[in-house]
C-alpha positions, 0 to 999 in steps of 0.5 A: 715520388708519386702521390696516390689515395681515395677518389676525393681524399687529399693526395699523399706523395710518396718516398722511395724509402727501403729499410734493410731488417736482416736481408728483408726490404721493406719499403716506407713510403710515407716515412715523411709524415712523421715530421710533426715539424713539417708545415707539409705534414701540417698541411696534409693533416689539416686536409684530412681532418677537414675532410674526415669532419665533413662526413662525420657531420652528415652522419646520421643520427648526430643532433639526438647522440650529442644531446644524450651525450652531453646528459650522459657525461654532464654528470657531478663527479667526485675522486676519493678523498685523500687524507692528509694532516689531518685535511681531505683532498678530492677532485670534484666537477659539478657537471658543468666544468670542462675539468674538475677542481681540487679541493680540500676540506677538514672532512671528506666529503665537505665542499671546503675550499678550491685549492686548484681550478684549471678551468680559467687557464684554458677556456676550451678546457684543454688544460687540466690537473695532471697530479697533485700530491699534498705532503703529510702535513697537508700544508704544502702541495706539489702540482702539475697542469696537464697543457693539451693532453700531453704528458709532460708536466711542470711541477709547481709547489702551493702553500694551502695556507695561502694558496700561492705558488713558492716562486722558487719550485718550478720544474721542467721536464717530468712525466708520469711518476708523481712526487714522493714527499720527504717525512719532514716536507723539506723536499721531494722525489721527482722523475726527470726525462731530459728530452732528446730533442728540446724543440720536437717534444712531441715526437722526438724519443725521451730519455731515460728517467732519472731519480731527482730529490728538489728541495724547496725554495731551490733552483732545479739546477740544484737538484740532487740526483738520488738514481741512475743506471746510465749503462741500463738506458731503458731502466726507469725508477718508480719511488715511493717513501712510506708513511713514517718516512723512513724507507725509501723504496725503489722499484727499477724496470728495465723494459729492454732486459723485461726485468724489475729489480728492488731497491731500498734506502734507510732515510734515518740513516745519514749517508746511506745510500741505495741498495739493491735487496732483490735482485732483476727477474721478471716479477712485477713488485710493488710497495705497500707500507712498512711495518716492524717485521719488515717491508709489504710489498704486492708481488707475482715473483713465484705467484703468477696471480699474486701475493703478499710479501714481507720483504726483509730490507736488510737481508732481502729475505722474503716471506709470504704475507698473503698466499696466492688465491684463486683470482688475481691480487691487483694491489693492496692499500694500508689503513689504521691496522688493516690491510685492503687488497683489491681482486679480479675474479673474471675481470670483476672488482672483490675487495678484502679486509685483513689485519696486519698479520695477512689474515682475512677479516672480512669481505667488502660487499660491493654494489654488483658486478663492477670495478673498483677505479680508485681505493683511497686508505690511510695509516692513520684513518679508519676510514677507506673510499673507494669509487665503484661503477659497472656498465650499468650505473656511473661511479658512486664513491664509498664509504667503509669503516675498517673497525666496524665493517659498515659501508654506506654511499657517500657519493652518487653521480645519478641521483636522479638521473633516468638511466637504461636499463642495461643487462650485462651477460659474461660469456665464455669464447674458446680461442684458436688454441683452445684457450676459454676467455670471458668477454661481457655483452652489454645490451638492453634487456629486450635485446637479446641473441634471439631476437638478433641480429643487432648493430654491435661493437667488439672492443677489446685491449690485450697488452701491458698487464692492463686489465679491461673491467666494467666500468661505466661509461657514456658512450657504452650506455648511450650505444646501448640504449639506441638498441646497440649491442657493446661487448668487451673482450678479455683478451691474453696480454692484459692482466686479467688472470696474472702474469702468464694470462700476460705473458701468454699474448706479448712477444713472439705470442702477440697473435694470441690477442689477435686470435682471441679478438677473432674468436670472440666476434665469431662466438657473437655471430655464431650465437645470433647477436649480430652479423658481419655487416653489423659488427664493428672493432673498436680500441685506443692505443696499443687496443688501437694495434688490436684493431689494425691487426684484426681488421687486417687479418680478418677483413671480411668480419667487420662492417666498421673499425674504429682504431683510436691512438693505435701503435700501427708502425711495429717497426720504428714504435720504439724511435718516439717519445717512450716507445722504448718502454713496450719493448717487453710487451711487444719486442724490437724490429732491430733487435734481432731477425726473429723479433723482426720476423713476429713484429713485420707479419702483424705489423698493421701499416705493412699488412695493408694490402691492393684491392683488399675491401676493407671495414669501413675505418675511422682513424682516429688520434690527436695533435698532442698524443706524445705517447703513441705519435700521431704519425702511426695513425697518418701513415696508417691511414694514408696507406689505406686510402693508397691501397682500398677499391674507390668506393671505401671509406677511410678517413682520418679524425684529428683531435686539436689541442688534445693528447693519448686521451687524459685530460680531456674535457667534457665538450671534447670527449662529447665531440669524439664521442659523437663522431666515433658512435655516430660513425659505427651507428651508421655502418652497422644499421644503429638508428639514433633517431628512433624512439626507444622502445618500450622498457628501455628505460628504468632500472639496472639490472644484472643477469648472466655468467658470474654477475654479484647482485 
């Protein structure tokens, strides 16, 4: 054992841990930190959290960012109302709340009454709401706080009537699928991820979900088991039971065959059971209502970009609703004889109204280049809600009528509000391959490429389908209105442009999304915006792996780098919590030579190197992250401290009582905010002290690329 680090960072022993990978020693020298049980490692984090907090808080800057801040997030917030039985449900949050409160009202936007407030069980506000799901009546309300981010949830049932617990329904043990109420509310469908280890829930491997029906008023003990595929131990059940209550459907992904299969049961049908009607491809499925011709659901099977589908649920016959079209189908909600589908055309939000034979009727103008986050429809309303924002302005919440077409604001959280005036740009990159990808610079409007260079930030996902769209965010307007420059890439591995936009940067083609990464923040050089010594990297979770393999590769591109909640181990992600999941997007070190050898070159914990010099890093991850385990970020970080020339600069920020990053609350997302802008300002040349110029401030606009005005 030895111990080594940074001149003035705590001291980190090492192990003499090898691992074996089909001949290919590879050593672990900090595979310790990855006892979240350990009073050491809790010695060790604490040492490194302190550390880190004293140089973040002699960070320049820091009085001025916080308060615009603490503006910027201390905003009102609404969701879209949710109908049920006649009731509406919402989140709301005054501005002044650490979480929001649900409410329910018999309008949909009225006050009505608070039916949930988890502000009084934590008063540091790191408790929050994690889901709640009324039943079609809207009399009973299936709910789960969420305790110190983490995503484990304990569903509870409420009377709305009386607003009491029913003392029988308290369930342990649940994650990520909510609750799939029964037509007649006697009962509902839950996920059950029976834990590995009951004593080490935070980092110990979860196991396979299994599809669980309570009845209320019943112990769990009691619960039926409705599905499970114990000889596919990574095939986890997504539910949902349509509006009527007659179908059951269930979508199965397998993340380690990387297949979805569809089952469906007949809940008017006593006795029946589950049948598979189509069978395990590489398609995504997705179900969105039920009519008498058959079953809708939102597919890419035989359209990489998306499709409508009528799904025979006896014969699993399948006919096309809706076509593939030229920009990617994101999903489709059912209202009172109408269809909404949701689109992404170069990463921007477009809706579209259809009747329920598929065929267009219109399309929903929306404010300006933006996304659409929530969409809110019923079978039984005319009315659809959606919650709009853009890098320009926070979210407002809209109104449409499905019979008449109109639209009309119902809720804006900047009313009043002096706001910068942001630009957006779109510009195209060209990849290492030659692949063309958009990316959005967000900047002021007298910030510009030619009068660079500028204090910029390239942040950028790139895995899972997920699609990285404008959204409005307080940290971005905040960076931009000091004269900074926050551009967004849009990287192979998301699902900006479909299934082989996704395909094209997973597995043994993750180097894509690393490429694309590189090419953007050349494109931002070459064209004036900015330079090496004032570009930082910046991205949370597997944007996170992003950021440690980019910095990594390409050292000598970036003043700072600023990886948040980042998978960093690529060989052993899949021994944690529900690592297991990403073996479709990312592949298995174990599984075979070949997946080894793709995952180990851009495995960022292994590819840190003696005497490289490194961006200035701040690693950033939290206690409670039972997603992506902290222990990718402290051995990430341990080792860059081992192998950097004195003189760099790489420290660890934990975040206490705090998980992958739901559930946050305010005061907490200001801190983490302050430090990460505060950091990046800092090694980038960003002053957050000096005055803004002349126009900074005023209204929004849009200029550029593919901008909607």
């Amino acid at each position: 054992m030895s111990s080594s680090s940074l001149p003035g960072f705590p001291q980190t022993r090492t192990v003499d841990q090898v691992d074996d990978f089909f001949g290919t020693a590879v050593p672990d020298p900090y595979r310790w930190l990855e006892d979240q049980t350990s009073s050491e490692v809790g010695d060790w984090v604490r040492a490194q959290a302190e550390t880190a907090e004293r140089y973040l808080q002699g960070l320049p800057g820091r009085d001025r960012l916080t308060a615009r801040l603490r503006e910027l997030i201390a905003l009102p917030s609404s969701s879209a109302p949710v109908p049920h039985g006649g009731r509406w449900f919402r989140l709301t949050n005054d501005g002044s709340q650490q979480q929001s409160v649900l409410r329910m009202s018999e309008e949909p936007m009225g006050a009505g009454q608070v039916l949930l407030d988890p502000n009084p069980a934590a008063p540091d506000g790191s408790t929050a709401i994690a889901a709640a799901v009324a039943d079609r009546t809207g009399s009973l309300l299936a709910w789960s706080y969420q305790e110190a981010g983490s995503d484990w949830c304990r569903w509870r049932v409420r009377s709305i009537e009386s607003g009491a617990d029913l003392p029988d329904d308290d369930l342990r043990w649940a994650k990520f699928v909510q609750p799939c109420w029964l037509a007649d509310s006697s009962g509902f469908l839950y996920a059950l991820f029976p834990p590995s280890d009951p004593d080490d829930i935070y980092s110990s491997a979860a196991g396979a979900p299994r599809l669980m029906l309570h009845r209320i008023g019943t112990d769990q003990a009691d619960d039926e088991l409705v599905f499970e595929l114990p000889d596919q131990p990574t095939a986890s059940p997504w539910p949902w039971i349509d509006h009527q209550g007659r179908w059951l459907v269930v979508v199965v992904d397998d993340p380690a065959a990387d297949t979805r299969s569809v089952w469906v049961r007949d809940l008017d049908r006593p006795g029946s059971e589950l049948r598979q009607v189509v069978e395990p491809s590489g398609a995504q499925w997705a179900f969105v209502t039920a009519l008498p011709a058959g079953l809708v659901l939102h597919t890419d099977f035989e359209a990489g970009r998306g499709r409508l589908v009528l799904l025979d649920p006896s014969s699993g016959a399948i006919s096309t609703l809706v076509a593939e079209r030229e920009h990617l189908l994101l999903g489709a909600s059912a209202g009172a004889g109408a269809l909404v589908l949701s689109w992404l055309a170069d990463a921007r939000s477009l809706l579209t109204v259809h009747d329920l034979a598929g065929a267009e009727l219109r399309t929903v103008e929306l404010p300006g280049l933006g996304t659409v986050s929530e969409l809110s429809a019923d079978e039984d309303s005319d009315l659809m809600h959606l919650v709009f924002s853009s890098f320009q302005a926070p979210p407002v919440v809209l109104r449409h009528e499905l019979s008449t077409g109109r639209t009309s604001v119902v809720f804006d959280a900047a009313a009043g509000l002096e706001l910068p005036a942001i630009v957006t740009d779109q510009i195209w990159v060209t990849s290492a391959d030659g692949t063309r990808l958009p990316a959005f610079v967000v900047h002021r409007a007298d910030v510009t490429a030619g009068n660079g260079p500028h204090p910029c930030t390239l942040y950028g996902y790139g895995g899972f389908y997920v699609s990285v769209t404008p959204e409005f965010s307080p940290g971005i307007a905040a960076f931009v209105e000091a004269g900074g420059v926050w551009v967004v890439a849009t990287l192979r591995g998301g699902g900006e442009y479909g299934a082989q936009w996704h395909d094209a940067g997973r597995r043994d083609r993750k180097q894509n999304v690393f490429d694309d990464a590189i090419a953007t923040a050349e494109e931002l050089i070459a064209a004036g915006w900015t330079t090496p010594d004032r570009l930082a990297l910046n991205g949370g979770s597997n944007g996170g792996l992003l950021v440690g393999a980019v910095m990594t590769q390409r050292p000598e591109l970036f003043a700072a780098a600023v990886p948040q909640v980042g998978v960093m181990d690529m060989l052993r992600f899949d021994r944690f919590t529900i690592g297991w999941a990403w073996v479709a997007d990312y592949g298995q070190a174990s599984r075979s030579k070949a997946e080894f050898d793709v995952l180990h070159a851009y495995s960022p914990y292994h590819r840190l190197r003696p005497e490289v010099r490194y961006p200035a890093t701040l690693v950033m991850t939290a206690d409670h992250d039972d997603r992506v385990v902290p222990a990718h970020s402290f051995k990430f970080a341990a080792r860059l401290q081992a192998v950097s020339p004195p003189g760099s600069v790489a420290y660890l920020r934990v975040q206490y009582s705090a998980g992958h990053g739901q559930g946050k609350s305010r005061s907490t997302q200001i801190a983490e905010r302050t430090d990460l802008l505060a950091f990046i300002g800092h090694h980038t040349g960003l002053d957050f002290d000096t005055p803004d110029s002349e126009g900074a401030r005023g209204g929004a606009q849009l200029t550029g690329g593919r901008a909607l005005d």
